[in-house]
GUVO-70532 format. One record per residue (C-alpha): residue in one letter; x, y, z. Coordinates in steps of 0.25 Angstrom, whole numbers, padded with zeros to 4 digits, always signed. Layout:
BEGIN
aXYZ;...
***
This chain:
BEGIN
x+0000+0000+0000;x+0007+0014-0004;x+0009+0024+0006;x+0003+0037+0009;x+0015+0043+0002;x+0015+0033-0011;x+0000+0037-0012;x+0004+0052-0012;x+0015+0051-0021;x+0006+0040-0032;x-0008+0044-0029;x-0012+0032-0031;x-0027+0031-0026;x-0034+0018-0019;x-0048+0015-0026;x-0059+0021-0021;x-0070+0016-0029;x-0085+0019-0029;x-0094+0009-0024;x-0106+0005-0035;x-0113-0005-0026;x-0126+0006-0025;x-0124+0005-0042;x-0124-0009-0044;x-0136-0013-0035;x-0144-0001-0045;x-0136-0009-0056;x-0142-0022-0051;x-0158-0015-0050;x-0158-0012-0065;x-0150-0025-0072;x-0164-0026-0079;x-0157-0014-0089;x-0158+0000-0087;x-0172+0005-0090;x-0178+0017-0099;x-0186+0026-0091;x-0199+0031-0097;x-0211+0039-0091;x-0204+0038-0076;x-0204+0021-0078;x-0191+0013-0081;x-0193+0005-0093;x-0189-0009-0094;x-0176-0009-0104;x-0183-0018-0115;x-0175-0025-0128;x-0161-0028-0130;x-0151-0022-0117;x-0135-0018-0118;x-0126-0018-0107;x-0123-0004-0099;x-0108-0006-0095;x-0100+0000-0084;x-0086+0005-0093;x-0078+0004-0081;x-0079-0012-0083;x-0087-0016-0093;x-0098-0021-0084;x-0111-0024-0088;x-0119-0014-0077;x-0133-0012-0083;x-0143-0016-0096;x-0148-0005-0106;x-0160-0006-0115;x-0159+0002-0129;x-0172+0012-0129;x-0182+0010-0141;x-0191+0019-0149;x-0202+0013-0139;x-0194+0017-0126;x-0190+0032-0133;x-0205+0033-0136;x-0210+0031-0124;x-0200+0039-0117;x-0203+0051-0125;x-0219+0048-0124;x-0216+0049-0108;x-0207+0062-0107;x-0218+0068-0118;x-0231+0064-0107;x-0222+0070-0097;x-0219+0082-0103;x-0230+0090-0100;x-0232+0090-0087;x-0217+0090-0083;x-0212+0103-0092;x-0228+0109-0084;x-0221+0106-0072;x-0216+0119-0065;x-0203+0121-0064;x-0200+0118-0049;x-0208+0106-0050;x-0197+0101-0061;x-0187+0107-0054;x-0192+0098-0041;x-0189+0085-0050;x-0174+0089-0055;x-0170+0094-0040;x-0174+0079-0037;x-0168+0073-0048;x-0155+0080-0045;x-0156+0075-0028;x-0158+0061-0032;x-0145+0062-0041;x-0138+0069-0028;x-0143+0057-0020;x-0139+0047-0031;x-0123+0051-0034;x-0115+0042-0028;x-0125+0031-0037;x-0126+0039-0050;x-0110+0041-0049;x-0107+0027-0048;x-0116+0024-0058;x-0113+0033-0068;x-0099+0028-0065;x-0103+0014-0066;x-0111+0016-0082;x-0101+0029-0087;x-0086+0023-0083;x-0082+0037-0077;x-0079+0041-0063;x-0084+0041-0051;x-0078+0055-0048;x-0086+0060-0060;x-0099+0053-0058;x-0098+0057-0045;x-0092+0072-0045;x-0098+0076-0057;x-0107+0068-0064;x-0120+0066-0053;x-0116+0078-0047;x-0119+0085-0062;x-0131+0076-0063;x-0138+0082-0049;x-0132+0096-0053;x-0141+0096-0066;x-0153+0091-0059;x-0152+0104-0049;x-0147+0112-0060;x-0159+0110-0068;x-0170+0110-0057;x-0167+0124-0056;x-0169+0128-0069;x-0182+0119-0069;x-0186+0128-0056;x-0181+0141-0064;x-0186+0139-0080;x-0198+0146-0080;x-0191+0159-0077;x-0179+0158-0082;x-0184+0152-0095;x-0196+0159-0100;x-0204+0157-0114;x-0198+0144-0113;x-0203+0129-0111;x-0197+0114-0111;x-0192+0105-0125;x-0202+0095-0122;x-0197+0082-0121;x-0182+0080-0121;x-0174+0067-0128;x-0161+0067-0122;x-0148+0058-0126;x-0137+0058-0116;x-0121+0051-0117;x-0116+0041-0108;x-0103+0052-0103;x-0110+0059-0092;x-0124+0049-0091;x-0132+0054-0080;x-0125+0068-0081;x-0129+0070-0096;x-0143+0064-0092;x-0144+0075-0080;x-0139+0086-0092;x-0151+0083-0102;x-0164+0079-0091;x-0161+0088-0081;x-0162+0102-0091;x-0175+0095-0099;x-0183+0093-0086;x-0180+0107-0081;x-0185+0113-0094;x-0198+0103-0092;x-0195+0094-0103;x-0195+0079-0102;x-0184+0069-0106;x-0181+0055-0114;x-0167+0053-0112;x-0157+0042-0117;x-0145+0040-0109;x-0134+0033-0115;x-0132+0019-0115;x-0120+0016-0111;x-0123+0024-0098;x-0138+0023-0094;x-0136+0019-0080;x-0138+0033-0074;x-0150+0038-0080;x-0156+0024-0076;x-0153+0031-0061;x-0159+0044-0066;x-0172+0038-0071;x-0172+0032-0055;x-0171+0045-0051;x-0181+0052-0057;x-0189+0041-0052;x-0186+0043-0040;x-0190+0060-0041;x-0201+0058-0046;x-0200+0063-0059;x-0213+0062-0068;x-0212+0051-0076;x-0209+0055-0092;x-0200+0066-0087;x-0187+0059-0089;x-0186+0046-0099;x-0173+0040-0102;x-0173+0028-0113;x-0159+0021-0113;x-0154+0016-0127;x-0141+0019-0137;x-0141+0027-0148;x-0153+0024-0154;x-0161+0027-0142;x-0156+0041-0142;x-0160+0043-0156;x-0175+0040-0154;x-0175+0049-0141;x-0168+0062-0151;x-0178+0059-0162;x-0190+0056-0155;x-0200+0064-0162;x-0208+0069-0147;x-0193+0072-0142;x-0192+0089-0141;x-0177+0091-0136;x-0166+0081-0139;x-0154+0083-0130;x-0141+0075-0133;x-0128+0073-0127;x-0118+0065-0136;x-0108+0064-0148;x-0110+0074-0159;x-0111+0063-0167;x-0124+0058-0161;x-0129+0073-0160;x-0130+0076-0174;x-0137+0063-0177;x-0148+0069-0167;x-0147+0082-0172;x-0152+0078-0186;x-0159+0066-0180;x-0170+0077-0174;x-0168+0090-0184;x-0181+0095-0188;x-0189+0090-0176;x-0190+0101-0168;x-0182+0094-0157;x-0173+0103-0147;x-0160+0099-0148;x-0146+0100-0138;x-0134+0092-0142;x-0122+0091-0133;x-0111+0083-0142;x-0096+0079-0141;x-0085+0088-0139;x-0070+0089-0141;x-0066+0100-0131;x-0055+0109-0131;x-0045+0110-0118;x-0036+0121-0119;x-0026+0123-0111;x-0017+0137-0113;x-0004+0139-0106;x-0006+0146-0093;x-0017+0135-0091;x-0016+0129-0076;x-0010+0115-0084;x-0014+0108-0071;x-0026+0111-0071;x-0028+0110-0084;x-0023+0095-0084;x-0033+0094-0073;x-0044+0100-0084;x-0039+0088-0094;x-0042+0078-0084;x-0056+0084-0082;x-0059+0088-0099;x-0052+0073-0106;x-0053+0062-0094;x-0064+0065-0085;x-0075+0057-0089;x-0065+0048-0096;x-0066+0060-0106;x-0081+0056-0111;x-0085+0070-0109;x-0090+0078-0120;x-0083+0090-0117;x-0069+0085-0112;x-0059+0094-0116;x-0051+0085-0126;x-0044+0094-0134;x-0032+0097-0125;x-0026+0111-0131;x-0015+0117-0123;x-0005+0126-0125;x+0008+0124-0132;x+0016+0129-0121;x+0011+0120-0110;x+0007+0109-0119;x+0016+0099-0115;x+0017+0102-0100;x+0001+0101-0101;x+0003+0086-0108;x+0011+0082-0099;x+0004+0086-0087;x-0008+0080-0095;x-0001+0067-0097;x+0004+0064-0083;x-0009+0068-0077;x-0016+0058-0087;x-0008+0047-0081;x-0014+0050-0066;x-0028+0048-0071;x-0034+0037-0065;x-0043+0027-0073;x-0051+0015-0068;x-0063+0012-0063;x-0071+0023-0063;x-0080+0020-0051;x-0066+0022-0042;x-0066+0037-0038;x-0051+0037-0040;x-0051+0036-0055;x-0049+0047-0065;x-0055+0041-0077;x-0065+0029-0078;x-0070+0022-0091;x-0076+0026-0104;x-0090+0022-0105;x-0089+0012-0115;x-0080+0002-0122;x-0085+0007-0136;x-0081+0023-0131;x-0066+0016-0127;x-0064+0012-0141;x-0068+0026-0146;x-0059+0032-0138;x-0047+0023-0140;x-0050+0023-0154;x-0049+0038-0156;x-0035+0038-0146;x-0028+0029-0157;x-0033+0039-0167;x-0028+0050-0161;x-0014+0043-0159;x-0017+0037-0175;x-0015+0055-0177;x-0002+0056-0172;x-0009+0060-0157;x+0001+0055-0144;x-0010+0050-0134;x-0005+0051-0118;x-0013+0041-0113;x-0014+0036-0097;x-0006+0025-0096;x-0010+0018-0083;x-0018+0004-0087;x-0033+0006-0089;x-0044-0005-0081;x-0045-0018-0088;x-0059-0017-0089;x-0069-0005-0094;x-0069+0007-0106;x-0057+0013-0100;x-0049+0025-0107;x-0034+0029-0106;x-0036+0044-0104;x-0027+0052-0115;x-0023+0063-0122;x-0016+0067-0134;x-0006+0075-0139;x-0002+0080-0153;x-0014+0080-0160;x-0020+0089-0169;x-0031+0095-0170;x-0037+0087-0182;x-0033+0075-0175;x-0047+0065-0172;x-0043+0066-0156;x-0045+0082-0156;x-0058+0081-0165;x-0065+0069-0161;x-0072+0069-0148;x-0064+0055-0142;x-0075+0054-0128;x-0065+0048-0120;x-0052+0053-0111;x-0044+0056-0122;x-0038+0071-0125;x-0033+0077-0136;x-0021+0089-0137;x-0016+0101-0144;x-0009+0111-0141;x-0010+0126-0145;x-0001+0139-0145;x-0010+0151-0144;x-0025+0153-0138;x-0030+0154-0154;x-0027+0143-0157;x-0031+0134-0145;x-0043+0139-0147;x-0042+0135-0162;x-0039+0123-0159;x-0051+0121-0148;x-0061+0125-0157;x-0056+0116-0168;x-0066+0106-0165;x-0080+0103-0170;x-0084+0103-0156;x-0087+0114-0145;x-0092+0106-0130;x-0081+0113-0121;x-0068+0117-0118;x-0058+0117-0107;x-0050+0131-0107;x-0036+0131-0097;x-0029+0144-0094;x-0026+0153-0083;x-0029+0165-0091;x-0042+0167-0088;x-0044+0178-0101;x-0039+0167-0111;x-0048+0156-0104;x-0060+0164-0107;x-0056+0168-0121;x-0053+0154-0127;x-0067+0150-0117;x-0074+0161-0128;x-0068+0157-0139;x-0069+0140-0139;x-0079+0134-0145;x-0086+0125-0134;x-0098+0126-0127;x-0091+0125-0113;x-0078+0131-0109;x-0071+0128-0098;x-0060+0136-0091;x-0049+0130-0082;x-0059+0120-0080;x-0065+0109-0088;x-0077+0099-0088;x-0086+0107-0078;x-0100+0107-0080;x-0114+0110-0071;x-0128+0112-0074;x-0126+0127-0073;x-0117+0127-0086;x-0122+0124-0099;x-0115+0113-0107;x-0115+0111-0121;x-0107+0113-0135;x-0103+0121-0147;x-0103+0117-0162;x-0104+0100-0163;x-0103+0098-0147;x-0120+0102-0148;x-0128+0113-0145;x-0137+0115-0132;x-0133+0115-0117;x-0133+0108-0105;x-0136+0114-0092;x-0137+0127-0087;x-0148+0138-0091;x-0143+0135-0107;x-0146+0119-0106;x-0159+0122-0100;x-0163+0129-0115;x-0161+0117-0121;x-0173+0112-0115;x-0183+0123-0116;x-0189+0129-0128;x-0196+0142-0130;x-0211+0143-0126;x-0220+0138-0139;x-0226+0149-0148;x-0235+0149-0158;x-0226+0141-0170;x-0227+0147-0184;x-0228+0140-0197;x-0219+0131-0200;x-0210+0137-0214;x-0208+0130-0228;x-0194+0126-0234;x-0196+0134-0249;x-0184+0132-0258;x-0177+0143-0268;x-0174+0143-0282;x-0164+0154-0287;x-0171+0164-0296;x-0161+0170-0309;x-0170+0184-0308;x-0183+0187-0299;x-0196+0182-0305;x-0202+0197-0305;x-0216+0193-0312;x-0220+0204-0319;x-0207+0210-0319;x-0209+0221-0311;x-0197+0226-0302;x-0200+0219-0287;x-0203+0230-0275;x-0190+0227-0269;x-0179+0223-0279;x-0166+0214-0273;x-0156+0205-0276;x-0151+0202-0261;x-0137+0196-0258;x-0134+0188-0244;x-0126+0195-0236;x-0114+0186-0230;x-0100+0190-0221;x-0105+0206-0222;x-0105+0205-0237;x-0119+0204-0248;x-0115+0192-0254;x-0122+0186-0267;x-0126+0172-0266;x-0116+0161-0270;x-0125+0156-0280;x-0127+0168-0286;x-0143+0165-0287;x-0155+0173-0280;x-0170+0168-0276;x-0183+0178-0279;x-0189+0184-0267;x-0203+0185-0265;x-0209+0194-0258;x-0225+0200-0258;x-0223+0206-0272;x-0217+0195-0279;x-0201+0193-0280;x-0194+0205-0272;x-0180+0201-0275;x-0170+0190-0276;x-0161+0185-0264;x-0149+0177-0264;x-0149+0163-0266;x-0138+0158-0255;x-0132+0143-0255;x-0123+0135-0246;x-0111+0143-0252;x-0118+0156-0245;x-0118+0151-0232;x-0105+0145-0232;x-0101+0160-0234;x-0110+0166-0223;x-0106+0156-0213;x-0091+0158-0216;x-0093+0175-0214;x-0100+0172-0201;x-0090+0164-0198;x-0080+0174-0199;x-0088+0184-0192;x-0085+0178-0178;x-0080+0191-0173;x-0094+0196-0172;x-0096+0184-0161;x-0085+0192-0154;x-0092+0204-0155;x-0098+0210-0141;x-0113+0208-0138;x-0113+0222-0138;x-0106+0223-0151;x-0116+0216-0158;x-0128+0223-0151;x-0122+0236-0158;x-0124+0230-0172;x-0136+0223-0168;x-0142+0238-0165;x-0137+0242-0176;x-0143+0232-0185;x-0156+0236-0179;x-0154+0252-0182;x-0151+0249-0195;x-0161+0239-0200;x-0171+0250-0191;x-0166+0260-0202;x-0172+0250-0214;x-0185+0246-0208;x-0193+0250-0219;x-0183+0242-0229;x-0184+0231-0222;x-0198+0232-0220;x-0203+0234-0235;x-0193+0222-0239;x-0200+0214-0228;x-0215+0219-0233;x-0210+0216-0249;x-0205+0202-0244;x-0215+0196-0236;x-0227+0204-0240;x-0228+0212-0225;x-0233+0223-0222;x-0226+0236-0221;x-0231+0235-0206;x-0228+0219-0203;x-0213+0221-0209;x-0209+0234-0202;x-0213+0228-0190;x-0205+0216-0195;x-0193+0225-0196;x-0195+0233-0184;x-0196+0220-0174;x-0184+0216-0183;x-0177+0227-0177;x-0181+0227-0165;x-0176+0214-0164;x-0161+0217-0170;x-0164+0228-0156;x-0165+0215-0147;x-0156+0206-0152;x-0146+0217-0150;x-0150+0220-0135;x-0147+0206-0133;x-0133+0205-0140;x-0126+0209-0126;x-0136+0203-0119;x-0139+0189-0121;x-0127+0184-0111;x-0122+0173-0105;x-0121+0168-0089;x-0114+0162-0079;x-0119+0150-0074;x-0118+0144-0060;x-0112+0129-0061;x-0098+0127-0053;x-0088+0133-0041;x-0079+0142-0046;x-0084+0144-0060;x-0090+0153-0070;x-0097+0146-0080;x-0103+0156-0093;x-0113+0152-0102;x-0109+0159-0113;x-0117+0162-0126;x-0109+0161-0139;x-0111+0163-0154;x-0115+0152-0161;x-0106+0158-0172;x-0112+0159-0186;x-0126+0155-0185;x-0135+0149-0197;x-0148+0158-0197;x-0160+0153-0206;x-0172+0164-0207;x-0186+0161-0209;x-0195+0167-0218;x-0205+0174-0208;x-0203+0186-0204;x-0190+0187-0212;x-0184+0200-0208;x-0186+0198-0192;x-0183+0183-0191;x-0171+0183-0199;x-0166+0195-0190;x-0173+0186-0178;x-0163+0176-0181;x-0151+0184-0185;x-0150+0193-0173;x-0148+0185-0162;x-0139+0177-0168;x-0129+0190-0170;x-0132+0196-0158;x-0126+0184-0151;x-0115+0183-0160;x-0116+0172-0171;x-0114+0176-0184;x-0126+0172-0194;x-0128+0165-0207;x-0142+0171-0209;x-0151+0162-0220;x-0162+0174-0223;x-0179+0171-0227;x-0179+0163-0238;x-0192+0170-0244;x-0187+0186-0238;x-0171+0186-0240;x-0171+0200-0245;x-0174+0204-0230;x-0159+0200-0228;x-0152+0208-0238;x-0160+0221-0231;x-0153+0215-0219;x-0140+0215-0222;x-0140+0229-0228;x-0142+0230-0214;x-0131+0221-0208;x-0122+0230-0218;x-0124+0242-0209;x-0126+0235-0194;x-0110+0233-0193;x-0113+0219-0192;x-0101+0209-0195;x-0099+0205-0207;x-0104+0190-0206;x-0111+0191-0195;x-0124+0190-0204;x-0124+0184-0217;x-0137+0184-0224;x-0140+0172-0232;x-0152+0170-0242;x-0158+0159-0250;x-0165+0146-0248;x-0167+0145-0234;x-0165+0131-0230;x-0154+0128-0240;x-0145+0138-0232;x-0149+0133-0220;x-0145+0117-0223;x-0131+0125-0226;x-0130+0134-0213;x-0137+0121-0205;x-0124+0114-0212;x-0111+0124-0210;x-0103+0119-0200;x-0100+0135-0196;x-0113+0136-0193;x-0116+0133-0177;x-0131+0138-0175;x-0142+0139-0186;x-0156+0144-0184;x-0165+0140-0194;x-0180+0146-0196;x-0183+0140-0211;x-0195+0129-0214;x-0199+0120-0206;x-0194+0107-0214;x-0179+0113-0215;x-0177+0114-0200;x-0173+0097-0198;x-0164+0103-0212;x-0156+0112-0204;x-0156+0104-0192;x-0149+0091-0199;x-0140+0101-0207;x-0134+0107-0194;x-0127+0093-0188;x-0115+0096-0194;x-0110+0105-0182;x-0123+0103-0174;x-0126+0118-0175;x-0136+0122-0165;x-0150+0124-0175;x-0162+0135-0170;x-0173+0133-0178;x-0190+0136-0178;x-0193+0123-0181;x-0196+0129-0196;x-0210+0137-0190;x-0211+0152-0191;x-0209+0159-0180;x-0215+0173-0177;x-0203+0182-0176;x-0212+0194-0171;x-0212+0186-0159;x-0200+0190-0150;x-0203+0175-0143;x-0201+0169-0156;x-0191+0179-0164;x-0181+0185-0153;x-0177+0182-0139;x-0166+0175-0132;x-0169+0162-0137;x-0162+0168-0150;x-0150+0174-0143;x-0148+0158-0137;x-0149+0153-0149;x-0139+0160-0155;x-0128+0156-0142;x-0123+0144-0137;x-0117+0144-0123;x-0104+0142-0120;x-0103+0139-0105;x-0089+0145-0099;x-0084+0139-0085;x-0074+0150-0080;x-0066+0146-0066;x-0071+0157-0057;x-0069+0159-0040;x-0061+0149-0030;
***
């Protein structure tokens, strides 16, 4: 036996491991198979049943029954009977049931620890200190948004009934991330947990029994993939909510486009870590630990990009490498150990196939060298160095605790080379100045940010991505919109696709000069610009053709995306800033009314009194939009000790902007305005049927000092252009308010980079309305949230 001394000098540990006797008796009661739970009953697993394995040694420790269409229907049926009364539920009656449902988890960690331990392969530690804890947080978190919703969210009312597909990394977590936010809102659920790790929401279903929860609430069906696919596209599903690989997002997103369904998508990740040269390198060694091998690094915003400094870079690896040997790896239900396993054999050969690729490129893998367990899906935690940023281990999302490394010699291009991914889910920022913290922190595309710290989450801060990491949030005041929609009006007509010919010369009939006489270019990157093609389209109007517009093609857009692309500055620009032009705009589209107004009344066959009210509450509304450029901000959210965490609202960047036909002055500017005034630079597609309305407007741009490529005005068949914009990978956010039957077109077209799509479901709205035409709706759709946790106090 070694001496105190020898202990202190090897720091060796004795095991201490964590009893699962409570776990295995639970184990023995459900040896029938795990059951669905459906309208408050658990449901006998029925039909053919595949093993649940512990990865920590390959035992068989439970039974699972694949869900069919029959076991989804039901489940549905039963959250759709429940709806009702639950979303009339008061607030503080709901809020009674999560405050429950949070107590029983409190009184149930030490068993859901263990157990999640037990079905997952990670650590007791992190079940234990993070995980449940996480779980019971969520629950409270949520209850007091149910308690505050009515005031806090006005002219606003629950999804309806929520399909919800959950990965089998953070089990009971990711379950408490999607129920808890769609029971506060009032919705009901029908959730799938994954099949390798069900065991958990098997003890959640016990514990909504337990509360009391009326039954149809909450339903979770058990199955594969498959399963999941017929809760997504069930047709009396109204919110889909998904956590997983991209891959598997984009088949949902086309799966469900044109049905109406809400949709949140929180996908994969490839997160950069950047360490500068006055970083603390302890620290930041101790931030690796935390980003690449807590949760035996399937976590979907582990920081596996290392980037660090040239100066430190090889005092940083060799730290790295020595303190990659003291991890300690084994059986993850001893509270000593570092790492446990991965969740499944067929994930180990994943992994270990992407490793030899990486060393296949020319990579030097430093891998821990001590002998892993006989038995189970363990992993040698990793890291390489000499790679490239083209090489398959810095582009493809690995899941396992395997890093990745580059170096860099200036802030520029460290950032370069962070954002050099097709991904945006976090990022883990070191450095002791706090000034250049902060300015990489703005300047990184991810939807969390770290600084000094990494891996920290609450139910206070929202989670979420950029670009092909998914659109939506979790937690906080922002995740809770995901759930709620605005308060149902009266719907108008639904609109008609109607196609375009180009026209050689206007069809004048009986040859008579028309009222208003023009041959209107687009307007693209500050400049008029003719249309690629050359050709043009007749404009009708109440008199017959009143003019010829531009007949714009892919070509066009390409072009307007690339000028709004380079027109980033204006995101830059101060709140304020843009405000001024936005005034300014108004003063001088006030000065035209009466332009506008006869082009409007010739166009659409108005009258002088219906249009120059058109025009007026157009400017009224440029007035608003600009009052709110400097005042649409952002918060700081309670969640951790000695933190500040931002929720910031960002630019999207270049937005795609599809205009309607009604009202086709006050909705296009209904849709351009917002967008600007938070920043996004837009690729306008102007009405179809009224495009001479644009070429007034950007006489007008011309003299509002607005940025070249800022606004670029597009014209031509509507829903050819918007198949384009839905497809440019440039493109992150399109709105779309074009015929009803386009809407599943655009939606389908945009799952190249997942960019977030708006639409009206292809109805009219009334855009006199403030409720239906402005408000702060707009100014969120035009942001995403980047949540910033900055180190604050002792």
């Amino acid at each position: 036996m070694p001496s105190i001394k020898e202990i202190m000098e090897t720091m060796e540990y004795g095991p201490a491991p964590e009893s699962n006797t409570d776990v295995k008796r639970w184990l023995d009661s459900h040896s029938g198979g795990i059951s669905h739970f459906i309208n408050g009953k658990f449901v006998a697993p029925t039909g053919p049943m595949t093993d649940v394995i512990n990865p920590a040694d390959d035992s068989v420790i439970a039974t699972l029954a694949k869900g069919t269409q029959d076991d989804v229907d039901a489940a549905v049926k039963a959250a759709r009977a429940a709806f009702s009364k639950w979303s009339a539920l008061p607030g503080y009656e709901r809020a009674k049931y999560l405050y429950a449902i949070a107590r029983h988890v409190q009184k149930r960690e030490r068993f859901l620890s263990v157990l999640e331990t037990m079905d997952n392969g990670k650590t007791i530690r992190e079940t234990r200190d993070i995980d449940i804890p996480l779980v019971a947080r969520h629950f409270y978190h949520h209850a007091g948004w149910a308690e505050l919703l009515e005031s806090e969210y006005p002219g606003c009312q629950p999804v309806g009934v929520c399909g919800q597909v959950i990965p089998w990394n953070f089990p009971l977590l990711m379950l408490a991330w999607k129920i808890a936010p769609a029971l506060a809102a009032g919705n009901t659920v029908v959730l799938k947990p994954a099949d390798l790790t069900p065991l958990t929401a098997q003890a959640f279903a016990e514990i909504c029994v337990d509360v009391g929860l009326p039954a149809g609430v909450v339903n979770l069906v058990h199955g594969d993939g498959e399963t999941g696919s017929l809760i997504t596209g069930h047709d009396d599903v109204d919110k889909v909510a998904f956590t997983g690989s991209t891959a598997v997002g984009r088949m949902i997103r086309k799966q469900i486009a044109g049905s109406g369904k809400k949709l949140s998508l929180e996908l994969g990740g490839k997160s950069p870590f950047i360490v500068f040269e006055d970083a603390d390198l302890d620290a930041s060694i101790e931030g690796v630990v935390d980003a690449v091998w807590f949760n035996q690094g399937e976590v979907c915003c582990a920081g596996t990009r290392l980037i660090v400094q040239e100066g430190v870079a090889e005092q940083f690896f060799g730290k790295l490498d020595a303190r990659l040997q003291k991890l300690r790896i084994g059986d993850p239900l001893d509270k000593t150990m570092d790492v446990g396993a991965v969740v499944s054999h067929t994930q180990l050969k994943r992994i270990n196939a992407l490793v030899k690729k990486g060393e296949e490129e020319g990579a030097v893998l430093h891998q821990w060298a001590a002998e892993l367990p006989k038995k189970g899906s363990f992993c040698a935690p990793a890291f390489f160095t000499g790679t490239e940023p083209a090489h398959t281990v810095n582009e493809t999302e690995i899941f396992g605790p395997i890093a990745s490394t580059m170096t860099f010699r200036t802030p520029s291009e460290a950032l370069e080379i962070a954002n050099h991914s097709r991904y945006g889910l976090s990022a883990s920022i070191w450095s002791q100045n706090i000034d250049r913290a902060i300015e990489a922190g703005a300047k990184v595309k991810a939807g969390i940010v770290w600084i000094n710290a990494t891996n920290l989450f609450d139910a206070g801060a929202a989670f979420g991505g950029y670009r092909e990491s998914g659109f939506g949030r979790e937690g906080a005041r922002e995740g809770l919109h995901e759930y709620l929609v605005a308060t149902s009006g009266k719907k108008g007509k639904p609109r008609s696709a109607t196609p375009l010919e180009a026209s050689v010369s206007p069809n004048l009939g009986k040859g008579e000069l028309p009222e208003i006489d023009i041959t209107a270019k687009m307007y693209i990157g500050g400049k008029q610009a003719r249309a690629d093609g050359g050709q043009s389209y007749n404009v009708m109007g109440k008199s017959g053709v009143i003019g010829q517009a531009a007949l714009g093609n892919r070509k066009d857009v390409r072009n307007a995306v690339e000028a709004a692309a380079k027109a980033g500055g204006w995101s830059g620009v101060t709140a304020h800033n843009r405000a001024q032009i936005l005034y300014y705009l108004a003063e001088n589209m006030s000065q035209r009314r009466d332009e506008f107004a006869a082009l409007l009344s010739a166009s659409n066959g108005s009258s002088t009194k219906a249009a120059t009210a058109e025009v007026e509450q157009t400017i009224r509304r440029c007035f608003w939009y600009a009052a709110q450029a400097d005042k649409f901000d952002g918060a700081v959210h309670a969640t951790k000790s000695k933190h500040v965490t931002l929720a910031m609202p960002e630019a999207w960047g270049v937005m795609g902007i599809v205009c309607p036909d009604e009202m086709p002055l006050l909705s296009m500017m209904s849709l351009i305005l917002p967008s600007v005034a938070m920043g996004n630079r837009a690729v306008v597609i102007a009405s179809q049927a009224h495009p001479l309305l644009a070429s007034r407007l950007y006489q007008v741009l011309e003299t509002s000092d607005v940025p070249a490529g800022v606004i670029n005005l597009i014209t031509g068949e509507r829903d050819v252009l918007a198949k384009t914009l839905a497809e440019h990978d440039e493109v992150a956010a399109l709105w779309y308010c074009g015929s009803n039957e386009n809407v599943k077109m655009v939606e389908e077209a945009s799952i190249g980079n997942l960019k977030a799509v708006w639409t009206d479901g292809g109805f009219e709205r009334d855009w006199r309305d403030d409720s239906q035409g402005q408000g702060r709706e707009f100014l969120r759709r035009a942001t995403q949230i980047k949540t910033i946790w900055l180190p604050y106090g002792e």
